[in-house]
Backbone as a printed PyTorch tensor [residue, N CA C, xyz], in Angstrom:
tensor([[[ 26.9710,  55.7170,  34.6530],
         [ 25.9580,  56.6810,  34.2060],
         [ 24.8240,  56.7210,  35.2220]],

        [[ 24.4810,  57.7950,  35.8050],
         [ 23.4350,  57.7980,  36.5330],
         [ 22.2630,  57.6170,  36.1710]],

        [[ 21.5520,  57.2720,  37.0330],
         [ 20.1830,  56.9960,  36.1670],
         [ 18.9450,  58.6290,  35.8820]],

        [[ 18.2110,  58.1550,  34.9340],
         [ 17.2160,  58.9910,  34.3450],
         [ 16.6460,  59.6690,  35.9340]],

        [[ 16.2940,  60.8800,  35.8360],
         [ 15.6100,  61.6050,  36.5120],
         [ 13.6840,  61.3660,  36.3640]],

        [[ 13.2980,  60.9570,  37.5120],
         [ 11.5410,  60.7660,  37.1530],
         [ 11.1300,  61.6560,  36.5810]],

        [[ 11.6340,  63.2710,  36.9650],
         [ 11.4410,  64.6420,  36.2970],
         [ 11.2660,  64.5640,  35.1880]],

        [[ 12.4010,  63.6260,  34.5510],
         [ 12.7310,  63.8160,  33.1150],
         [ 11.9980,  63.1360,  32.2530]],

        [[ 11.6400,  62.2800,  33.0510],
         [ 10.7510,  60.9700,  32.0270],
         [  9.5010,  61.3510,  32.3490]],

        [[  8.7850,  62.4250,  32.9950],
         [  7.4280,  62.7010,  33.4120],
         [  7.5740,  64.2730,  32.0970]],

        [[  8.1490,  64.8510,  32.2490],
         [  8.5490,  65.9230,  31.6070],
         [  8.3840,  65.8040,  29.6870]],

        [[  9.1410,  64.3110,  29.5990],
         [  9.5070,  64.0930,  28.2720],
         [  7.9880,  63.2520,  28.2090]],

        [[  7.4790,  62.4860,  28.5500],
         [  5.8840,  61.9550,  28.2570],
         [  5.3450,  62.8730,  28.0610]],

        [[  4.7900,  64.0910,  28.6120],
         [  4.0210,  64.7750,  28.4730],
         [  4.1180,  65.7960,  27.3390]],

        [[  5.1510,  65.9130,  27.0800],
         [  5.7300,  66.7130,  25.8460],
         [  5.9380,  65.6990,  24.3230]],

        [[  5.4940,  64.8410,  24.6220],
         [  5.3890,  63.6010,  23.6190],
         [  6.6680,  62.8600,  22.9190]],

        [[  7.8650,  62.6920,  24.3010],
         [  8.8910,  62.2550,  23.9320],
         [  9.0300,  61.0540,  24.8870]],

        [[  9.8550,  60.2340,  24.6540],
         [ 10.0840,  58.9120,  25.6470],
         [ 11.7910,  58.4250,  25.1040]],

        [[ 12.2810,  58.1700,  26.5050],
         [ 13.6910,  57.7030,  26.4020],
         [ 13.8020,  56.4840,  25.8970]],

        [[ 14.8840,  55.5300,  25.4020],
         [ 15.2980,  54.2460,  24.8120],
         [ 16.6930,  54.3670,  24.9980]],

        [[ 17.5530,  53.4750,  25.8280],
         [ 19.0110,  53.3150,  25.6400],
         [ 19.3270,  52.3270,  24.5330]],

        [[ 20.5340,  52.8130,  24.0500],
         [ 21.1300,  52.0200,  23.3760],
         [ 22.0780,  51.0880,  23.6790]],

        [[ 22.9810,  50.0820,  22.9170],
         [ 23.5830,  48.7750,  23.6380],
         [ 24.9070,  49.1820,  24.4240]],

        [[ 25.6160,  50.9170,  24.3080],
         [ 26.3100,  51.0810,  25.4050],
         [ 25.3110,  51.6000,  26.4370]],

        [[ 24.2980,  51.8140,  26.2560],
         [ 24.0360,  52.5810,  27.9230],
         [ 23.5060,  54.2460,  27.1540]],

        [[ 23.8760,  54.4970,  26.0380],
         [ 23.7020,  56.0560,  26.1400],
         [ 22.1490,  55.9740,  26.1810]],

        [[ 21.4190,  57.3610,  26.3120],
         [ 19.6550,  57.6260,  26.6170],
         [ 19.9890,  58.3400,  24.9850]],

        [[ 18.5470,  58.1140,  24.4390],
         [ 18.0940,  59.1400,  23.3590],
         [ 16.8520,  58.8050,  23.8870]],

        [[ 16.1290,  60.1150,  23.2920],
         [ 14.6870,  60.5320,  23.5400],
         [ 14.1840,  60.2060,  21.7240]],

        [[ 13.0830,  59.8020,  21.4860],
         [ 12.3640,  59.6850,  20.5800],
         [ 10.7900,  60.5720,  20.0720]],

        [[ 10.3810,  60.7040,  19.1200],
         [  9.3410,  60.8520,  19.0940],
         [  9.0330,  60.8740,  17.7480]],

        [[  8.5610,  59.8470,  17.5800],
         [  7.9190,  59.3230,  16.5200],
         [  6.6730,  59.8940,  15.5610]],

        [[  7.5050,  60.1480,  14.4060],
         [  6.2620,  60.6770,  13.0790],
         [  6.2300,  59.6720,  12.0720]],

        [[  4.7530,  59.1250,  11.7460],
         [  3.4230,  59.4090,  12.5310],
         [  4.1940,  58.0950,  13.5800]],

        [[  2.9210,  58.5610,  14.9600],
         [  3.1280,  57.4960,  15.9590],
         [  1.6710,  57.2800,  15.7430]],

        [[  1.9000,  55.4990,  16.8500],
         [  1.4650,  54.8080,  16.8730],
         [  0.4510,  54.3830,  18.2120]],

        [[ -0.7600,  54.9750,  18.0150],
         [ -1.4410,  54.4840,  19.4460],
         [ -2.7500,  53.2130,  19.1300]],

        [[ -3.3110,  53.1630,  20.7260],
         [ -4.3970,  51.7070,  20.3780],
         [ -5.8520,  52.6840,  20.7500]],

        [[ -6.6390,  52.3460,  20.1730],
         [ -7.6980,  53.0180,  20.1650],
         [ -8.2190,  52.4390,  21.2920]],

        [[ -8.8380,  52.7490,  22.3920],
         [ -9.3680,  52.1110,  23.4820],
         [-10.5160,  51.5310,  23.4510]],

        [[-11.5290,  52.4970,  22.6120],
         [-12.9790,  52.4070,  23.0600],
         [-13.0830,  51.0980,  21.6530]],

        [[-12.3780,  50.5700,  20.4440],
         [-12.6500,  49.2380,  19.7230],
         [-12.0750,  48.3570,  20.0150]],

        [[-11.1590,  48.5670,  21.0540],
         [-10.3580,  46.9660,  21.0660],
         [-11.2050,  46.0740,  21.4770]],

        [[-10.9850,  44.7370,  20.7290],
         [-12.0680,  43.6470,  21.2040],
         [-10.8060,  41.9050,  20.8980]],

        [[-10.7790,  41.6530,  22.0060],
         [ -9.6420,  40.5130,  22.2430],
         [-10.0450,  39.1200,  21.1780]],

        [[ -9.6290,  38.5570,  20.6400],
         [ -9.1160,  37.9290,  19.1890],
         [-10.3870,  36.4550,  19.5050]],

        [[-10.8210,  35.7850,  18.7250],
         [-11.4890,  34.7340,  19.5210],
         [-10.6300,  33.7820,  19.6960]],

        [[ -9.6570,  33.5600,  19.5970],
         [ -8.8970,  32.4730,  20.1650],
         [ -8.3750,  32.5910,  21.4320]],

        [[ -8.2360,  33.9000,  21.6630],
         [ -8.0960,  34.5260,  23.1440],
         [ -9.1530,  34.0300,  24.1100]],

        [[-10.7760,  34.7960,  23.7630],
         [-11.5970,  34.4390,  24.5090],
         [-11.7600,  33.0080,  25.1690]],

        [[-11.6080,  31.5800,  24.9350],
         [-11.2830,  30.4600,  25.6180],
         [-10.6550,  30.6430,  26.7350]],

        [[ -9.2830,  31.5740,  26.7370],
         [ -8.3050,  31.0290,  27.5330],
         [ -8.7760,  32.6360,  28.7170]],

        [[ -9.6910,  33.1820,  28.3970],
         [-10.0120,  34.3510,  29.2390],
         [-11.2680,  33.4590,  29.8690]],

        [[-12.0600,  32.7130,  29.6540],
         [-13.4450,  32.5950,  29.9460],
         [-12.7020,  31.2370,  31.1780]],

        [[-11.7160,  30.9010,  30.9560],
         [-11.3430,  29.9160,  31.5910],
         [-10.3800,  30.3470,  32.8390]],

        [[-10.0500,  31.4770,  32.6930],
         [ -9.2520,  32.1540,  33.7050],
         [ -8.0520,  31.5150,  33.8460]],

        [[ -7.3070,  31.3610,  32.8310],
         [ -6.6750,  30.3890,  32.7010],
         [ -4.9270,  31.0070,  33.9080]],

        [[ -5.4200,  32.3290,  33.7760],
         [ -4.0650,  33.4030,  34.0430],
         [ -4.3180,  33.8320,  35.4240]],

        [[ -3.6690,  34.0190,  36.5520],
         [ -4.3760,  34.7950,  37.7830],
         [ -3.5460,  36.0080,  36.8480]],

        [[ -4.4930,  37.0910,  37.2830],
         [ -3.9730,  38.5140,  36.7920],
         [ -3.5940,  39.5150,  38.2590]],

        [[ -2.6830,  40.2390,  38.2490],
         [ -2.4690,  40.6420,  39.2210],
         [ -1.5620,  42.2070,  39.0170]],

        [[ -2.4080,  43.1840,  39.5970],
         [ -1.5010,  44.6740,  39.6520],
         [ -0.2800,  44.8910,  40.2600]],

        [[  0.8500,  45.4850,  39.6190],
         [  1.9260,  46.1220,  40.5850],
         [  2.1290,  45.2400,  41.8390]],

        [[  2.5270,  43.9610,  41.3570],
         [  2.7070,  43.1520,  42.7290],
         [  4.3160,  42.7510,  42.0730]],

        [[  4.7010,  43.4410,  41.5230],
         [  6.2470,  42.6810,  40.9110],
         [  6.8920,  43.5010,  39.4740]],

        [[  6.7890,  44.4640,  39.7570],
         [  6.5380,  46.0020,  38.8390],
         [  8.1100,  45.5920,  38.2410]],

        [[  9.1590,  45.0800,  38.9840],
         [ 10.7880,  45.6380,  38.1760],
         [ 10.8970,  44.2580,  37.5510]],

        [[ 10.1460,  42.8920,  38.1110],
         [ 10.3190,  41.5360,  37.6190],
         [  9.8300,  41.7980,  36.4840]],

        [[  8.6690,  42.3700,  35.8780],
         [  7.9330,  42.5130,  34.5200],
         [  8.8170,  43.4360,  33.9260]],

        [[  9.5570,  44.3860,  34.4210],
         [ 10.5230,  44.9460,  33.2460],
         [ 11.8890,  44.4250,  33.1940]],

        [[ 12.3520,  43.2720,  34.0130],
         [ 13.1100,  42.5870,  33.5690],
         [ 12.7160,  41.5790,  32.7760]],

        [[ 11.3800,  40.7510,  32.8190],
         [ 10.9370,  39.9400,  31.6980],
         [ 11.0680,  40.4390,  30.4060]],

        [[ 10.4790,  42.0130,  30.6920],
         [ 10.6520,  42.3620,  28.8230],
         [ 12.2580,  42.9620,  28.5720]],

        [[ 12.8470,  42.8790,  29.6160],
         [ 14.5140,  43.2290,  28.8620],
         [ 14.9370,  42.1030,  28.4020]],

        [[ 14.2910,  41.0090,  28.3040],
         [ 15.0090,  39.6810,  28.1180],
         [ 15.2980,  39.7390,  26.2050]],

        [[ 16.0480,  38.5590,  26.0980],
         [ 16.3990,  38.2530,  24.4850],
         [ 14.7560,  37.9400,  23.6300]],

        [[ 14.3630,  38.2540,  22.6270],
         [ 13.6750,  37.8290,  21.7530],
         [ 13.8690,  37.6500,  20.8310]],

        [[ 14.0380,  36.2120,  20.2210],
         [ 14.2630,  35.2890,  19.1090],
         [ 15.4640,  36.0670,  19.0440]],

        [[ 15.9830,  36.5590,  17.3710],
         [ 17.1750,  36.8700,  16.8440],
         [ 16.8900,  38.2740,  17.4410]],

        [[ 16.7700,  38.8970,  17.6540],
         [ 16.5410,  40.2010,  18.0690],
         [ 18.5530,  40.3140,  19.0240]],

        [[ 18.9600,  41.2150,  19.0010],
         [ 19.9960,  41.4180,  19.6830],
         [ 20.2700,  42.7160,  20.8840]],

        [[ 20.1390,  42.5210,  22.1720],
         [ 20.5850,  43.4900,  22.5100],
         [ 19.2130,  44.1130,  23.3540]],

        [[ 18.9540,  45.3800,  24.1960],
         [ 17.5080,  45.4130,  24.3260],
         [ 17.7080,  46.7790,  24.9250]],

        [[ 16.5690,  47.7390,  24.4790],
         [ 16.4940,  49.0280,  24.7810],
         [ 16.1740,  49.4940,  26.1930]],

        [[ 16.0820,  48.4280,  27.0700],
         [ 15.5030,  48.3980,  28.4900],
         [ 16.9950,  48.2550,  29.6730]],

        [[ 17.4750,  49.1640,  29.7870],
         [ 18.9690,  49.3710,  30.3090],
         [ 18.7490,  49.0190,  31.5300]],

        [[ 19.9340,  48.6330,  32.4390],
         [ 19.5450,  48.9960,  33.8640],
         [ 19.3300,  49.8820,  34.5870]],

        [[ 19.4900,  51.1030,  33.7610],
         [ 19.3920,  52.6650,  34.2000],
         [ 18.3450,  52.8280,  33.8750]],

        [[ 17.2280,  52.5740,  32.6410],
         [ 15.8010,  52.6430,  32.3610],
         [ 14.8620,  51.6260,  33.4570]],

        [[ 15.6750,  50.7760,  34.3720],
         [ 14.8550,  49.8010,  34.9420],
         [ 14.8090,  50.2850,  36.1030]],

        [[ 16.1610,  50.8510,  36.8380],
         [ 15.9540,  52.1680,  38.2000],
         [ 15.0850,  52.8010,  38.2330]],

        [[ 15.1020,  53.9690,  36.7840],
         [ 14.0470,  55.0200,  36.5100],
         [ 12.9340,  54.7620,  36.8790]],

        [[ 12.4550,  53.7890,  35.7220],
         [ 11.0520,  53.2530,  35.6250],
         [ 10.4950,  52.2480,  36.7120]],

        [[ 11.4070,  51.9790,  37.6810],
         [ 11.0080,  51.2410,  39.0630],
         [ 10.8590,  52.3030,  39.8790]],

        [[ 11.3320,  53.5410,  39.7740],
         [ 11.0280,  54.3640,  40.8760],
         [ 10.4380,  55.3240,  40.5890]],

        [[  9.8530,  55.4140,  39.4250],
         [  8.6150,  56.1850,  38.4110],
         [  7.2960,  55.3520,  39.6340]],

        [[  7.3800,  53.8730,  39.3550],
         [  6.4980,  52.5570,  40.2230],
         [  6.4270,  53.3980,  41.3330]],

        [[  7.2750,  53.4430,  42.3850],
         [  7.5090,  53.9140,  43.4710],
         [  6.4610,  55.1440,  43.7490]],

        [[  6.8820,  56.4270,  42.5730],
         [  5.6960,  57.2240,  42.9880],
         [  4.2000,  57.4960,  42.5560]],

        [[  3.7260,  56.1460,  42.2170],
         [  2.5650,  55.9370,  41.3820],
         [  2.4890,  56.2870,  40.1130]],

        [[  3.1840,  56.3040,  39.6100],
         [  3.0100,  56.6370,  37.8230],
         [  2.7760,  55.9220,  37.0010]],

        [[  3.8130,  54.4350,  37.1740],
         [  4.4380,  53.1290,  36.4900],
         [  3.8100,  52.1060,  37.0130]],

        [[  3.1290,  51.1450,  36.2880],
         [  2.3170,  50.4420,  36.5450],
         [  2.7040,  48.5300,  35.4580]],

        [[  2.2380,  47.7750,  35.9250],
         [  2.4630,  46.8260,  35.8520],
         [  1.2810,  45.6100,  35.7050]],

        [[  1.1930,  45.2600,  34.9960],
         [  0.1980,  43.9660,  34.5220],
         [  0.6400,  42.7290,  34.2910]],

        [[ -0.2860,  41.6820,  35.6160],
         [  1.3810,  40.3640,  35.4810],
         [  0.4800,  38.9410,  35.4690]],

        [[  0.8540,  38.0950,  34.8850],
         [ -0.1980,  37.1010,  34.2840],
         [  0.3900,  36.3150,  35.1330]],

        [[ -0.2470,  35.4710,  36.0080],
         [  0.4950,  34.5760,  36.6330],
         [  0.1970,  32.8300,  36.4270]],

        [[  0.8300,  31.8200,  36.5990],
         [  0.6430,  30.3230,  36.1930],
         [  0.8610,  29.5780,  37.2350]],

        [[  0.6320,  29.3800,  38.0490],
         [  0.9670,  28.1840,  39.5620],
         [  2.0210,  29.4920,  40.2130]],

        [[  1.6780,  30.5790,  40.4680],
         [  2.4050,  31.4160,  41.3490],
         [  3.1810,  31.7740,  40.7250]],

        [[  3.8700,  31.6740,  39.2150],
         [  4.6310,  31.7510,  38.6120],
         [  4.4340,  32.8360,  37.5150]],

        [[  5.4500,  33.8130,  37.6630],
         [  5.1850,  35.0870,  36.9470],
         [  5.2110,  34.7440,  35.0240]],

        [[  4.2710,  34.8370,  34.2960],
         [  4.9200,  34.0300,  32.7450],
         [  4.3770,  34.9220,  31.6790]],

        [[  3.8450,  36.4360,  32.2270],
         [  4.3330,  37.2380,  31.1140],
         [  3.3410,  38.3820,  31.6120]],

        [[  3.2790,  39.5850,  31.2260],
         [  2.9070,  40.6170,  31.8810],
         [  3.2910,  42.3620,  30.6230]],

        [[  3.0360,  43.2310,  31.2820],
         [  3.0310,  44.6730,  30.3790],
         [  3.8690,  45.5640,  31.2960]],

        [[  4.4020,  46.4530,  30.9650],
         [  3.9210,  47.9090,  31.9180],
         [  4.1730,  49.3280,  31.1610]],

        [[  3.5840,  50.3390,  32.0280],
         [  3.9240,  51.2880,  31.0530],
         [  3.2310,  52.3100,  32.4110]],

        [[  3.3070,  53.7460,  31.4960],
         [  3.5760,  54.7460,  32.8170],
         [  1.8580,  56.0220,  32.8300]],

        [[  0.9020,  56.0690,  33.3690],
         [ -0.3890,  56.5890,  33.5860],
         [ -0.0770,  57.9410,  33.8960]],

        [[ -0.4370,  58.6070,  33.1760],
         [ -0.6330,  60.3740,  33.4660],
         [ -1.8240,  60.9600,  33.0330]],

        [[ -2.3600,  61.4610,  33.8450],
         [ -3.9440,  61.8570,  33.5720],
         [ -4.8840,  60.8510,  32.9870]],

        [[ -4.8650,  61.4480,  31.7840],
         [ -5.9590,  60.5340,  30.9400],
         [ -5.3450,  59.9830,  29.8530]],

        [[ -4.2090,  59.1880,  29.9150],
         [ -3.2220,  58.5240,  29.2350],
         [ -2.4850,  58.0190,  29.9700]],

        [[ -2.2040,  56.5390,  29.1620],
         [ -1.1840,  55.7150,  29.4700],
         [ -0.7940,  55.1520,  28.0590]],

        [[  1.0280,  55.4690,  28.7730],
         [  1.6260,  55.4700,  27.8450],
         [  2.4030,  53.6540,  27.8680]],

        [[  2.2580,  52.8290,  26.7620],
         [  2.4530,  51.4990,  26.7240],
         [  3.5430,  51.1660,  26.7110]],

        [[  4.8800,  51.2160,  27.5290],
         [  6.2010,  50.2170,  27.1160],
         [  6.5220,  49.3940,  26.4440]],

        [[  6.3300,  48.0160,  27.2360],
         [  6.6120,  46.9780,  26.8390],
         [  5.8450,  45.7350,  27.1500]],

        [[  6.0040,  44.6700,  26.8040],
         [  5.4720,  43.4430,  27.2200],
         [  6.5160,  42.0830,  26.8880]],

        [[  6.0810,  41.3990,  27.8300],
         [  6.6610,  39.7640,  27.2380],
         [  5.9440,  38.7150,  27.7380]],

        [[  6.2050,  36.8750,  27.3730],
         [  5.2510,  36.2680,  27.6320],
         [  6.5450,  34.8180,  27.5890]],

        [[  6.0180,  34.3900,  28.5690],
         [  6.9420,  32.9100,  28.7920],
         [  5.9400,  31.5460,  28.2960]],

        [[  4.5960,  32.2140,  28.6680],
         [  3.3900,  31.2550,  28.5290],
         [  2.6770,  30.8850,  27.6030]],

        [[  2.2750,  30.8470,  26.6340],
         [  1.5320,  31.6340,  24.9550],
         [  0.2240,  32.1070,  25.7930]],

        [[ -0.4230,  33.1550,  25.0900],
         [ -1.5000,  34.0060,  25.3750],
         [ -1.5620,  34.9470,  27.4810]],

        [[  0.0840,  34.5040,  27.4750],
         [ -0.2230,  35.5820,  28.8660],
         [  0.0600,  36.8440,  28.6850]],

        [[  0.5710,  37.3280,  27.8320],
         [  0.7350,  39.0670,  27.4260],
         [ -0.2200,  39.5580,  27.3070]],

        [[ -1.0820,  38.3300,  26.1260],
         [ -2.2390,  39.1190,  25.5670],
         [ -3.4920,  39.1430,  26.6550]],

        [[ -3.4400,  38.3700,  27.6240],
         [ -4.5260,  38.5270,  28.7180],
         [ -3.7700,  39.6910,  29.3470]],

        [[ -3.1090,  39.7310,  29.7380],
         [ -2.8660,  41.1240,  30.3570],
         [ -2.7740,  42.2070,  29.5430]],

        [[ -2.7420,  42.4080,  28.6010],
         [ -3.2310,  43.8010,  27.9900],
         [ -4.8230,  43.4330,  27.6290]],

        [[ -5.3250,  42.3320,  27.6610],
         [ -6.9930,  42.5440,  27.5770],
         [ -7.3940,  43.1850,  28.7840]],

        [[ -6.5700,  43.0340,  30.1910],
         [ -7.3820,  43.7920,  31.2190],
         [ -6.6650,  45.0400,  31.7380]],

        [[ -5.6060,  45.0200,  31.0800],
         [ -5.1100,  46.3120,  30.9230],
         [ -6.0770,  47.5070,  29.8140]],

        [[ -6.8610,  46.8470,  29.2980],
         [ -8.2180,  47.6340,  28.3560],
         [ -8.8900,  47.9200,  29.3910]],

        [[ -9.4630,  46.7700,  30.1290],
         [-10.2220,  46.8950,  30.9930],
         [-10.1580,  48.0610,  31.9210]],

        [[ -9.1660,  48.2870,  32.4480],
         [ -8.6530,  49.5720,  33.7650],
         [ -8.9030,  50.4920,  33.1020]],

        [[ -8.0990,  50.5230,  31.3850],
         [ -8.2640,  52.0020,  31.1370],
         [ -9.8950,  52.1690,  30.4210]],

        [[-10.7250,  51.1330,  30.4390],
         [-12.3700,  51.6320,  29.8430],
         [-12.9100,  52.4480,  31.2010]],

        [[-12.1230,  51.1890,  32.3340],
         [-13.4650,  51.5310,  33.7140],
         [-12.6600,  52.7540,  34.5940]],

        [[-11.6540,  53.0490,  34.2600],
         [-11.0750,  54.4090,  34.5700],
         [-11.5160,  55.2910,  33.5040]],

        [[-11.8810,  55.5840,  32.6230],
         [-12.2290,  56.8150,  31.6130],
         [-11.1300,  57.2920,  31.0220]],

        [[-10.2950,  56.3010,  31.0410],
         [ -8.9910,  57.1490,  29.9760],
         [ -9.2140,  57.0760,  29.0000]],

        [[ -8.2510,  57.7090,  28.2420],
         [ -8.6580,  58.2930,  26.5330],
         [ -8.0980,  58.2540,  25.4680]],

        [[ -6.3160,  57.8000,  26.0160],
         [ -5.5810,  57.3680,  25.1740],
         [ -4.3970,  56.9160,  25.5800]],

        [[ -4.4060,  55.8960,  24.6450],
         [ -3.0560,  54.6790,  25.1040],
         [ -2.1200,  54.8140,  23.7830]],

        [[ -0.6500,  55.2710,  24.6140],
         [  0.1020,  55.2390,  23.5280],
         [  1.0730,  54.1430,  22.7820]],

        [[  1.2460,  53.5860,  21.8660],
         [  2.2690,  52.4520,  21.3750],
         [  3.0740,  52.6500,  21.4090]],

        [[  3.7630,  54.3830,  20.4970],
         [  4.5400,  54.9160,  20.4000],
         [  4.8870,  53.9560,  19.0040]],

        [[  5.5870,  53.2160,  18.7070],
         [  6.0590,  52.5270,  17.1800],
         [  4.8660,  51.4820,  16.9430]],

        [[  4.7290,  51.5180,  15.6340],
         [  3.6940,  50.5340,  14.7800],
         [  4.6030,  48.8580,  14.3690]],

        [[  4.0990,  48.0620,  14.9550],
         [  4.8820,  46.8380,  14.6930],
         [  3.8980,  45.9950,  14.7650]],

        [[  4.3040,  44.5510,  14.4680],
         [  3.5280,  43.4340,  14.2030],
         [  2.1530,  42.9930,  15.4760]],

        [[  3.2380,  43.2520,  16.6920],
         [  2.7320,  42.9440,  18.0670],
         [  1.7140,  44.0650,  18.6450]],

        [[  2.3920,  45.2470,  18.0880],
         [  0.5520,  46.2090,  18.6170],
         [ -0.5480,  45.7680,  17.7060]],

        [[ -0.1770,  45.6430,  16.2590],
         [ -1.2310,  45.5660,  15.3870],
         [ -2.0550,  44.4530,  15.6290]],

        [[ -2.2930,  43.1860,  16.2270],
         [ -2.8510,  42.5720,  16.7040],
         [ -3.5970,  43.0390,  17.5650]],

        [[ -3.6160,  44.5270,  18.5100],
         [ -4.2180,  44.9290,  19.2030],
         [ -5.1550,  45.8190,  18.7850]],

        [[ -4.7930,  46.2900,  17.7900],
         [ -5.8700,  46.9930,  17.0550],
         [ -4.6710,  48.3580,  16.8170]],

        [[ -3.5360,  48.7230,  16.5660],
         [ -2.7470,  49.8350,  17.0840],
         [ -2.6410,  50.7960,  15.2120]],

        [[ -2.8210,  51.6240,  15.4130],
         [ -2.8820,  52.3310,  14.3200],
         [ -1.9140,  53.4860,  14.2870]],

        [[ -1.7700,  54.1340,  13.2910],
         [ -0.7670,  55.0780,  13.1370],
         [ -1.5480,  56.8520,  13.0480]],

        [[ -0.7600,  57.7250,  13.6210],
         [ -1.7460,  59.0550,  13.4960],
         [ -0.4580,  60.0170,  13.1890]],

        [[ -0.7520,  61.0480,  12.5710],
         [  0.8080,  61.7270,  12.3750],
         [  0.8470,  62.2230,  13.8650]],

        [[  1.8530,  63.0050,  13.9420],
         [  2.5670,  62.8570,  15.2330],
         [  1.9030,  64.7920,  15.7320]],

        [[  1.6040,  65.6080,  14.5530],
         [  0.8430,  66.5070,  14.8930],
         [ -0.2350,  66.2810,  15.6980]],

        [[ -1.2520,  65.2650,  15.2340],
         [ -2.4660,  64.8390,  15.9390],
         [ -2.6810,  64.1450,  16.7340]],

        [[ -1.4290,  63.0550,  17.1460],
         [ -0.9370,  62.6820,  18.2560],
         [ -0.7290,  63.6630,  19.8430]],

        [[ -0.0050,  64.7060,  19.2840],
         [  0.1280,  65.9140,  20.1130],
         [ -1.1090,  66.4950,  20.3920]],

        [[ -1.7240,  67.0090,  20.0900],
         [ -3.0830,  67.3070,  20.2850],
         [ -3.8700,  66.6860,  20.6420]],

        [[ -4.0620,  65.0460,  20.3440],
         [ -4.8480,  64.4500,  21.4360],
         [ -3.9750,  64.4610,  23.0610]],

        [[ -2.8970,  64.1620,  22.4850],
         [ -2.0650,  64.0920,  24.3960],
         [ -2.4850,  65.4340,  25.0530]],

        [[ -2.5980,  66.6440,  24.3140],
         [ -2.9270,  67.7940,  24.7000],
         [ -4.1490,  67.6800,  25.6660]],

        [[ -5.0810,  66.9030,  24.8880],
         [ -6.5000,  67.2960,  25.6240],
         [ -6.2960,  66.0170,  26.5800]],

        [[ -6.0840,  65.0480,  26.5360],
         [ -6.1200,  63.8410,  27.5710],
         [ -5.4080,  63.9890,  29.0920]],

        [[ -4.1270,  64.9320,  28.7160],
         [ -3.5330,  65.5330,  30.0930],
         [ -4.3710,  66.0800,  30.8810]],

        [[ -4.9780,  66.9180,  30.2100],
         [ -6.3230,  67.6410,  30.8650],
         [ -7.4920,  67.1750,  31.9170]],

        [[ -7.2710,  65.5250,  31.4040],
         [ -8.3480,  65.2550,  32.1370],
         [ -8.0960,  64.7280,  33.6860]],

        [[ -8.9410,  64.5740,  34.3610],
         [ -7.9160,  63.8790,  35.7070],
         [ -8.5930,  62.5870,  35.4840]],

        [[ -7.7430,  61.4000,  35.7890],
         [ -7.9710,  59.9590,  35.8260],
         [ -6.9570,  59.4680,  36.5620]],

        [[ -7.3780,  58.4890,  36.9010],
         [ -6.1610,  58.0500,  37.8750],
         [ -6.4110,  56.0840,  37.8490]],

        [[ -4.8600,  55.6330,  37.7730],
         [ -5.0220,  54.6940,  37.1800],
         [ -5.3820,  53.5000,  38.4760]],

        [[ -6.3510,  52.7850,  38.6080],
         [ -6.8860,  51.3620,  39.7520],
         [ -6.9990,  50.7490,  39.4520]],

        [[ -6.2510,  49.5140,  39.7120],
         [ -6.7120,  47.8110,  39.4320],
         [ -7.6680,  47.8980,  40.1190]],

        [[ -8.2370,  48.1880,  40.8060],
         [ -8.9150,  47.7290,  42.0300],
         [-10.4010,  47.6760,  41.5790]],

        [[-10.3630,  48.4720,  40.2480],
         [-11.7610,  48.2070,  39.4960],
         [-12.2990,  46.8600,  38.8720]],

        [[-11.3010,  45.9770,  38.6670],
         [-11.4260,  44.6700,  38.1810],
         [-11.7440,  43.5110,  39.5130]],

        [[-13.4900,  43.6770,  39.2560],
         [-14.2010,  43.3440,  40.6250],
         [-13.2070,  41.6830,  41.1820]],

        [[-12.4730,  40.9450,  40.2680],
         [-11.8100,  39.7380,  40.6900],
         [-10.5180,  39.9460,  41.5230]],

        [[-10.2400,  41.1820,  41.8340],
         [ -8.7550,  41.3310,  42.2800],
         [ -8.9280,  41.6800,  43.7850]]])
């Protein structure tokens, strides 16, 4: 099966759809009623977090290992079977990377990659994939400064896409999928463009 077209996956974001393979390989497109996004401007990181942020406990680091972080999150979790992150979604979305779209947040431990995010920036939205964590609390530092990029960039909305245990810790709420559309409407609009380079430590 060839892999996804960037066309297609730039095409289907913006129109408020996103691909997922299943355990042969086939693509379906989704779009979720109501979906699920994180509000940007309240997220505020957990206090048990704050320790292990004030301590820097994580080197944090941009797009320095963009296909390693989406092979971390294709990995097994607990009983979970099987994983929606194909090798044809990992081409795509590595060469989405390639032309600045796809972006990557990677927590690092003695040089050692131990858990990280990524997901794909269009205008004034970014849309959230996935995450995983080898370390306890390295996911969640990297989506705390994954807040960070998108406050000090001016973006406007971050999408979850599904409501589950692991966004809701982030603050991730549900909106019907009408008003979902309509915010993506106006956020395309805006121009933003996504920089680590704002996170004066990098």
């Amino acid at each position: 099966m060839s892999a996804l077209s960037t066309d297609d996956i730039l095409n289907g974001y913006i129109n408020g759809i996103f691909p997922m393979a299943e355990a042969d390989g086939s693509i379906y497109w989704y779009s979720p009623n109501p979906r699920a996004i994180i509000p940007i401007d309240t997220y505020k990181p957990a206090k048990s977090l704050r320790p292990v942020l004030n301590k820097n406990y994580f080197q944090i680091r941009i797009d320095t290992n963009f296909e390693a972080v989406m092979r971390g999150c294709s990995g097994p979790r607990g009983e979970e079977q099987g994983t929606w992150i194909s090798e044809n979604i990992i081409s795509s979305y590595t060469a989405l990377h390639r032309l600045g779209y796809a972006h990557s947040i990677e927590s690092y431990l003695d040089d050692r990659l131990v858990g990280g995010l990524y997901g794909v920036a269009i205008s004034g939205v970014f849309f959230g994939e996935s995450m995983f964590t080898i370390e306890s609390n390295a996911s969640k530092v990297a989506f705390h400064y994954l807040i960070q990029i998108l406050r000090l960039n001016r973006f406007v909305l971050l999408d979850t896409q599904f409501i589950n245990d692991n966004v809701r810790r982030y603050g991730a709420i549900e909106i019907p999928r009408g008003e979902y559309l309509d915010l993506l409407e106006k956020a395309l609009k805006m121009k933003r463009r996504f920089d680590g380079k704002v996170l004066n430590f990098l």
